[in-house]
C-alpha positions as a Markdown table, in Angstrom:
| # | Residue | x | y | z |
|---|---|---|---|---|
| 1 | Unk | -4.5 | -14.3 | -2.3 |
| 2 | Unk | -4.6 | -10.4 | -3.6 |
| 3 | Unk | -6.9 | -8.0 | -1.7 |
| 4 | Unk | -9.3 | -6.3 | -4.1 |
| 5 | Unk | -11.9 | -4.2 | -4.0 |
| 6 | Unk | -14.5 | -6.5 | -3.6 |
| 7 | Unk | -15.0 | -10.3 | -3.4 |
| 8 | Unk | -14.7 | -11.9 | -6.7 |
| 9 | Unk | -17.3 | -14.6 | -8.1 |
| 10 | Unk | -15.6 | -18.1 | -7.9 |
| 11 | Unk | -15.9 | -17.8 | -11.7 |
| 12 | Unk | -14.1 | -14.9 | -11.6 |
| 13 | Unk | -11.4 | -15.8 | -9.0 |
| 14 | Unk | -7.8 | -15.7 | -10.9 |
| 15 | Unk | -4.8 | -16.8 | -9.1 |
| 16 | Unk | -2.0 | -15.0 | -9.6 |
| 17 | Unk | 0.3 | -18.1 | -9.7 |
| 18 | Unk | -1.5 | -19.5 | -12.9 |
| 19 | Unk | -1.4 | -16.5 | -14.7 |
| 20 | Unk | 1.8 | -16.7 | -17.2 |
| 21 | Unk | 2.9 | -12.9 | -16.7 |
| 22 | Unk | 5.8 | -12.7 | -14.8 |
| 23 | Unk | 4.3 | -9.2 | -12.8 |
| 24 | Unk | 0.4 | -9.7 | -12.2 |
| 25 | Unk | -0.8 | -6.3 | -10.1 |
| 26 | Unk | -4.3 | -6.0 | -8.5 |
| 27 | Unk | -5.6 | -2.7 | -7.0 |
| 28 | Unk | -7.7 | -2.4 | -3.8 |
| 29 | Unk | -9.7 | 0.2 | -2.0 |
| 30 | Unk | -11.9 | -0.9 | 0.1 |
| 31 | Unk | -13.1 | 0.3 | 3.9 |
| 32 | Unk | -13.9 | -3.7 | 4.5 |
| 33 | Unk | -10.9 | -4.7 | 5.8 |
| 34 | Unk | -10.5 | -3.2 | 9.2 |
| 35 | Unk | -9.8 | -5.9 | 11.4 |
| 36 | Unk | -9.5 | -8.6 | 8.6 |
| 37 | Unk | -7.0 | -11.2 | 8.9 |
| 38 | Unk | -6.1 | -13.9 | 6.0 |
| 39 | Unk | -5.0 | -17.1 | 7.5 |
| 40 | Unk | -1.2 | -18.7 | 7.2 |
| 41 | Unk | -0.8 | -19.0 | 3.5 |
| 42 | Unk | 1.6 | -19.0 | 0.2 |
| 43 | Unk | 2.2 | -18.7 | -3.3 |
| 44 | Unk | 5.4 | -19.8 | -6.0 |
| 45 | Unk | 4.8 | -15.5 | -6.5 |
| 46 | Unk | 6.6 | -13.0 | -4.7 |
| 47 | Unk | 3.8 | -10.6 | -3.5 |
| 48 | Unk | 4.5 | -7.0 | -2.8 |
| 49 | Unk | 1.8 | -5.3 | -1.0 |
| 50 | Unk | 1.7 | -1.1 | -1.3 |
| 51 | Unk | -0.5 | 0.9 | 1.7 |
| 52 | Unk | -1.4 | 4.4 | 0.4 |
| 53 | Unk | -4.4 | 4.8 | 3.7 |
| 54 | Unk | -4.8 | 2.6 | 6.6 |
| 55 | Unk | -2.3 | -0.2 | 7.6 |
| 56 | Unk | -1.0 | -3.6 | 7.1 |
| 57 | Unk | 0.1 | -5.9 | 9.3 |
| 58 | Unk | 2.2 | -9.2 | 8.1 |
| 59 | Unk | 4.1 | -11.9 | 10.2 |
| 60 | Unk | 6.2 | -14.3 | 7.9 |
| 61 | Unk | 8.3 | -17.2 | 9.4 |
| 62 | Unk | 10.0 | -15.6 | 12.4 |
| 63 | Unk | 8.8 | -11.5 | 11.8 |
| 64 | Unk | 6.4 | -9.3 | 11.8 |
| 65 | Unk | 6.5 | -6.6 | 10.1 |
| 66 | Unk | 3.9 | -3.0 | 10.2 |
| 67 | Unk | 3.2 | -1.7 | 6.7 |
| 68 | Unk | 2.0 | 2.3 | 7.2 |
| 69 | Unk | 1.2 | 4.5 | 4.1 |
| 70 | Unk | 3.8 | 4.9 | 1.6 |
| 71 | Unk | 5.5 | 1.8 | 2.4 |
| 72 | Unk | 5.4 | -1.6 | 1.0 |
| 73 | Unk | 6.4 | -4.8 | 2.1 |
| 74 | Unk | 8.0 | -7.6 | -0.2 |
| 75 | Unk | 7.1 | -11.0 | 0.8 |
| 76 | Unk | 9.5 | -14.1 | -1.1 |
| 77 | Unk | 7.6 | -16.2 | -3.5 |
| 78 | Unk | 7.2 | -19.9 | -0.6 |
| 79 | Unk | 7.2 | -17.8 | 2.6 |
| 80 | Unk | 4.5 | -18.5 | 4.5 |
| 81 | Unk | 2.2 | -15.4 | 5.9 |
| 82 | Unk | -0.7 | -14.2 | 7.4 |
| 83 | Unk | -1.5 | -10.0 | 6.9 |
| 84 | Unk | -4.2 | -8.4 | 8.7 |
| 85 | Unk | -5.8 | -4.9 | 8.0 |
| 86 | Unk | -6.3 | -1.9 | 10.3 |
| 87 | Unk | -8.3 | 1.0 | 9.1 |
| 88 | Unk | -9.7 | 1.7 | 5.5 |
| 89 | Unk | -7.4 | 0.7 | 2.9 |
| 90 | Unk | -6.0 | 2.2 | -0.4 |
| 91 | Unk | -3.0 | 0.3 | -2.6 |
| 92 | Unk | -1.5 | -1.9 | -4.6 |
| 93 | Unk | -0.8 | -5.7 | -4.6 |
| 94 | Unk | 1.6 | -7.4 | -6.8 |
| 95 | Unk | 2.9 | -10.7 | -8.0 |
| 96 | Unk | 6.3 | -11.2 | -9.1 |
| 97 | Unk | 7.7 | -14.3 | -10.7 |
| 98 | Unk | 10.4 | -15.4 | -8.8 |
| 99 | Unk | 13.2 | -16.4 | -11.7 |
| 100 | Unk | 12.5 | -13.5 | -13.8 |
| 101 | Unk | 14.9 | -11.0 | -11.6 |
| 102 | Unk | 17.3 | -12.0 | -9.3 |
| 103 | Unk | 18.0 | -8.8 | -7.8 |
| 104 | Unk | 14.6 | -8.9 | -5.6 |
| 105 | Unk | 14.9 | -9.6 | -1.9 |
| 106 | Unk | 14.8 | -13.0 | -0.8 |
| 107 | Unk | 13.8 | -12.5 | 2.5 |
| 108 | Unk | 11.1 | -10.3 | 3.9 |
| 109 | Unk | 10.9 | -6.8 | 4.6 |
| 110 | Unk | 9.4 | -3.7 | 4.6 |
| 111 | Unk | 10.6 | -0.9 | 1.7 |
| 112 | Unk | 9.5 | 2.7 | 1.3 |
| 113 | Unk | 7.4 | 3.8 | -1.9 |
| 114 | Unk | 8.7 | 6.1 | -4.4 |
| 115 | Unk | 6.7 | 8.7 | -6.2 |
| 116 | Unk | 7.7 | 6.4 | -9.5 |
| 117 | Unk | 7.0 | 2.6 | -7.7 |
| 118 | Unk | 3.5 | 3.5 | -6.6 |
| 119 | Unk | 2.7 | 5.2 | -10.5 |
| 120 | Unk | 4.4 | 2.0 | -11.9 |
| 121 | Unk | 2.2 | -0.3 | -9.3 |
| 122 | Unk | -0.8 | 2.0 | -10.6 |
| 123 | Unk | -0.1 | 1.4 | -14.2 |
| 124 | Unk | 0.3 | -2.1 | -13.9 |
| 125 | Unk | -2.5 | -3.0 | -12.5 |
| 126 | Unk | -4.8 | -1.1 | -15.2 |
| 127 | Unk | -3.0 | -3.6 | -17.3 |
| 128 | Unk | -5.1 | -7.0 | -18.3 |
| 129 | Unk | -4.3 | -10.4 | -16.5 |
| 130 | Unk | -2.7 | -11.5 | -19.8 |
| 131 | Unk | -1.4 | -8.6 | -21.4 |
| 132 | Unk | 0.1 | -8.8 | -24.1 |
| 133 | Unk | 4.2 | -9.1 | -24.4 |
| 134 | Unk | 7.4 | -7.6 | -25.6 |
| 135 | Unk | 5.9 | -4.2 | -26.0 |
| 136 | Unk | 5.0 | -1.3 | -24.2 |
| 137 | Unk | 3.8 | -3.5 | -21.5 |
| 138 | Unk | 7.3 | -5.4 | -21.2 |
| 139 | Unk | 9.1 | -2.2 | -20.8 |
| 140 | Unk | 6.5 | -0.8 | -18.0 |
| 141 | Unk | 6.8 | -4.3 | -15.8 |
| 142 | Unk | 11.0 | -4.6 | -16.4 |
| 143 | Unk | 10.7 | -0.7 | -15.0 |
| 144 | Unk | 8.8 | -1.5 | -12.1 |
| 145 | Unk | 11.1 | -4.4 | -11.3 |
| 146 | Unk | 13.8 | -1.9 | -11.5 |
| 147 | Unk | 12.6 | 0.2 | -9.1 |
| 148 | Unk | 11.4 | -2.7 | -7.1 |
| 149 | Unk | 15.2 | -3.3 | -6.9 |
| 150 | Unk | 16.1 | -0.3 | -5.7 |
| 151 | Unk | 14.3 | 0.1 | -3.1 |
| 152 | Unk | 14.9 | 1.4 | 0.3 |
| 153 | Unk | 14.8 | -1.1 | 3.0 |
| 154 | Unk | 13.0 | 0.4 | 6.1 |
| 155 | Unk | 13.0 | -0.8 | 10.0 |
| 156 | Unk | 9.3 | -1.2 | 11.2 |
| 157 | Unk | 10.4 | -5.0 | 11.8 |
| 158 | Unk | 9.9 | -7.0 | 14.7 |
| 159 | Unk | 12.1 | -10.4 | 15.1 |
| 160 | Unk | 9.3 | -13.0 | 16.4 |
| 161 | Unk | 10.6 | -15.6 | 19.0 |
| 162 | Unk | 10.6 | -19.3 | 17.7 |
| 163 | Unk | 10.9 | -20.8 | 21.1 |
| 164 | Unk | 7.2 | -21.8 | 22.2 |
| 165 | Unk | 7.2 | -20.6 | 25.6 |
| 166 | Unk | 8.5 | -17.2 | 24.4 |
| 167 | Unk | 5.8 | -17.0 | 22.2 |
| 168 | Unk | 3.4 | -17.1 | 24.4 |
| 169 | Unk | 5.0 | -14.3 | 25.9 |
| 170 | Unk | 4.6 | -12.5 | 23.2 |
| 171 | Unk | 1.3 | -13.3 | 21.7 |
| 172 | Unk | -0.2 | -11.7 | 25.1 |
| 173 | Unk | 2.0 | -8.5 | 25.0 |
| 174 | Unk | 0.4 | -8.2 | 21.6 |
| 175 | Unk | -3.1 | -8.9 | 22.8 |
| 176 | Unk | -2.5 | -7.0 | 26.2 |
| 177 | Unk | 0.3 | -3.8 | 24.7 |
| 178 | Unk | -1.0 | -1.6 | 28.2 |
| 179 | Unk | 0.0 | -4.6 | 30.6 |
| 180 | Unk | 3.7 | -3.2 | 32.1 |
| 181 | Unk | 4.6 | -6.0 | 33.7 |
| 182 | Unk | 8.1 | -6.1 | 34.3 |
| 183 | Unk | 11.1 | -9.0 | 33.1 |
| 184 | Unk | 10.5 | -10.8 | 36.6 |
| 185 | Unk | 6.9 | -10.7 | 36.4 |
| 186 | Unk | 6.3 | -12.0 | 32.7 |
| 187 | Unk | 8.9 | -14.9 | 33.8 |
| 188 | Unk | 6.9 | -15.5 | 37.0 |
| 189 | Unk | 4.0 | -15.9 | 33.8 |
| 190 | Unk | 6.1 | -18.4 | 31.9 |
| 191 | Unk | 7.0 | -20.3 | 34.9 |
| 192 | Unk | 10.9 | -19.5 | 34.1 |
| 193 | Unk | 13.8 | -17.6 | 36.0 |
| 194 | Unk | 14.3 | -14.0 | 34.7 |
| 195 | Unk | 17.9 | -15.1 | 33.6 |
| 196 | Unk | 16.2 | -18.1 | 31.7 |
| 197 | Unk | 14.2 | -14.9 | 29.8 |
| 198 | Unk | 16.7 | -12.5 | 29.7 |
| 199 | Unk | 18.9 | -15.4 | 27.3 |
| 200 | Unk | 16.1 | -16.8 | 25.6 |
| 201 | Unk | 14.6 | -13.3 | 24.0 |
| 202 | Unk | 18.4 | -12.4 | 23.0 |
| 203 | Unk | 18.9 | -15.3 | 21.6 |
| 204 | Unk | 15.5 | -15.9 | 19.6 |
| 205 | Unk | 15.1 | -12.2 | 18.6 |
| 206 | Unk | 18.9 | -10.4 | 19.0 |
| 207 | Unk | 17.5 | -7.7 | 21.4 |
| 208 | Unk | 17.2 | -7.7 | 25.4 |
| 209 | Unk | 13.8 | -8.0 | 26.6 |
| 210 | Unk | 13.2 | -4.5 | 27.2 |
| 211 | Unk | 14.1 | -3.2 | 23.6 |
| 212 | Unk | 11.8 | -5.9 | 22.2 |
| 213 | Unk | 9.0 | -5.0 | 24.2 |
| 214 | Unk | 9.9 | -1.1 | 23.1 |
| 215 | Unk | 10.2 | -2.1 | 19.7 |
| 216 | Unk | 6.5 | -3.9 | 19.4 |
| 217 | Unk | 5.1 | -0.7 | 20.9 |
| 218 | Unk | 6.4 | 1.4 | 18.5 |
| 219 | Unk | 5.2 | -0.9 | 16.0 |
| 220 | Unk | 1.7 | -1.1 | 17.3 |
| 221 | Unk | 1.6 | 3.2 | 17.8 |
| 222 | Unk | 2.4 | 3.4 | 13.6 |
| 223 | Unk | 0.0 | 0.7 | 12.9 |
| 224 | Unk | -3.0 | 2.4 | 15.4 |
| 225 | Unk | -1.8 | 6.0 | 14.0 |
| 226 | Unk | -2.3 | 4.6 | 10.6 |
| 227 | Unk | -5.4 | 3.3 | 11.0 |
| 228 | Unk | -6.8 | 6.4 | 12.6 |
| 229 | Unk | -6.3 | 6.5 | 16.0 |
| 230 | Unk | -5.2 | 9.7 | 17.4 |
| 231 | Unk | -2.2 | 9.9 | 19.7 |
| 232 | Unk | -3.7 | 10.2 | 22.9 |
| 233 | Unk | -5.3 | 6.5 | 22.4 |
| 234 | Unk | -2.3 | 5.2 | 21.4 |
| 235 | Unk | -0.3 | 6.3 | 24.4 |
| 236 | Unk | -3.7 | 4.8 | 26.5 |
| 237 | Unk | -3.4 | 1.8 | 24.5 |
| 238 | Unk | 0.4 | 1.5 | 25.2 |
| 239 | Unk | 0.0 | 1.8 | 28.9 |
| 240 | Unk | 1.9 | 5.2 | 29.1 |
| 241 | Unk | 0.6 | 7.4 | 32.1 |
| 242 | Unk | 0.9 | 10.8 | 29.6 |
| 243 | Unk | 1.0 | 11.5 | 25.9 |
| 244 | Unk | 4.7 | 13.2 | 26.3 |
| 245 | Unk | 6.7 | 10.3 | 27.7 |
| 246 | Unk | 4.9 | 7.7 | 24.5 |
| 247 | Unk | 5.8 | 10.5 | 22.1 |
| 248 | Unk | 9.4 | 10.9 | 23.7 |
| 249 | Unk | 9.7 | 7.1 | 23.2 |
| 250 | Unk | 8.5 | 7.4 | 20.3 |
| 251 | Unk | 10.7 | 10.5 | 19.2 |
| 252 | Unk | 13.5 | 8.3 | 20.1 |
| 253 | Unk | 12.8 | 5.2 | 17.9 |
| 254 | Unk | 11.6 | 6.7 | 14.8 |
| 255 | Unk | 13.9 | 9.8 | 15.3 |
| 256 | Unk | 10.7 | 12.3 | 14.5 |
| 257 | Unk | 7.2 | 12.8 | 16.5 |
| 258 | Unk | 3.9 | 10.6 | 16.2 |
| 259 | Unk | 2.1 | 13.6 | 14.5 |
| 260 | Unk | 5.3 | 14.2 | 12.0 |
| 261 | Unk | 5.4 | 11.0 | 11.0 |
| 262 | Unk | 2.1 | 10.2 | 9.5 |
| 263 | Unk | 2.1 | 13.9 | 8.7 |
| 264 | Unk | 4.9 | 12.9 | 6.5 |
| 265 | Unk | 2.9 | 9.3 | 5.6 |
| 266 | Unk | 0.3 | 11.1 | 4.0 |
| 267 | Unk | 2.1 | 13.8 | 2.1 |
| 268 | Unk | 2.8 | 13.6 | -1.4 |
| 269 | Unk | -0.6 | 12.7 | -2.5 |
| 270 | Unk | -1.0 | 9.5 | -0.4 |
């Protein structure tokens, strides 16, 4: 379902799957959202979902992945997904017939925003539900799809573990990020050998356990720092005993500080 600005009237509703346009774009800013999670979900649509404030955070059939200002992430007409919101949020979401480009992504993932994809999202979604074809308007949505095409692929993923006992695992680091436990302890948890871990996380996710957990903090700190949160709760948050060794992690993983990077978020008229 798009996010909009408000709730619309069930007379009102309009589903972007009935709509025969192959690009339908809605607009949203809303402060609403914080918190707000829509259910397991799909549509025959692709669905690309820009963040110019606030954050996004979407899991899709074995990923998750964190959506920061000035980034986007395309999600493949069929997948199944939930997205939740953090902070107040400012962007763009947009369907995209599946047949009418076959350059698009057919799996998920996140893409940064050029300066001439989020003016094309904004144009697009000034346009009418059925607007009218093989003019102007047909030229605007085959340039978005262009650019839609050509977009950079960026790295705030996070593999999510099929296995059902790993999952566990993970659903409470995400629910308790500050617990430090270590690889014997959270196998203790799961009532399996640390060995039995160890092969299970690289197999289900292609990292060790260590660089998974690393990875889902990193992940969490953009999402927090997106929604508002200064540094020093993040670190808190994280379970780090000081700010400098969560922004040396973090310095590490994204290859620039915590205050650089949504410095650099938010630049450019985001």
């Amino acid at each position: 379902m798009p996010i909009l600005s408000a709730p619309p009237k069930e007379s009102e509703w309009i589903d972007p799957d009935e709509v025969p346009r192959s690009v339908v774009t809605f607009g949203w800013a809303t402060t609403d959202f914080d918190g707000i999670e829509l259910d397991l979900h799909r549509h025959r649509k692709g669905q690309i979902l820009l963040v110019q404030r606030g954050a996004l955070s979407c899991e899709v059939e074995g990923g998750l992945w964190i959506v920061p200002p000035r980034s986007a992430v395309w999600i493949p007409g069929g997948a199944l997904h939930t997205v939740k919101a953090t902070g107040a949020l400012q962007g763009y979401n947009a369907f995209v017939d599946p047949d009418i480009d076959a350059r698009l992504p057919q799996v998920c993932c996140a893409v940064s925003v050029t300066p001439l994809l989020r003016e094309l999202l904004a144009r697009s979604a000034r346009l009418p539900a059925l607007y009218e074809e093989g003019g102007a308007n047909s030229r605007l949505v085959a340039v978005l799809l262009d650019e839609l095409a050509a977009a950079q692929v960026e790295t705030l993923h996070l593999p999510m573990p099929g296995d059902a006992r790993l999952r566990r695992i993970a659903d409470l680091m995400m629910a308790s990020p500050a617990d430090r436990g270590t690889l014997k302890t959270w196998a203790k948890r799961a009532g399996m050998s640390e060995r039995t871990l160890a092969r299970l996380t690289s197999r289900e996710t292609g990292m060790s356990f260590g660089r998974w957990r690393q990875h889902l903090g990193v992940m969490l700190a953009v999402k927090w720092l997106a929604g508002g949160a200064s540094i020093q709760q993040v670190a808190a948050n994280l379970g780090y005993d000081s700010v400098p060794s969560f922004v040396t992690m973090f310095r590490k993983a994204l290859g620039t500080s915590p205050s650089r990077y949504m410095a650099e978020r938010h630049s450019g008229g985001m």
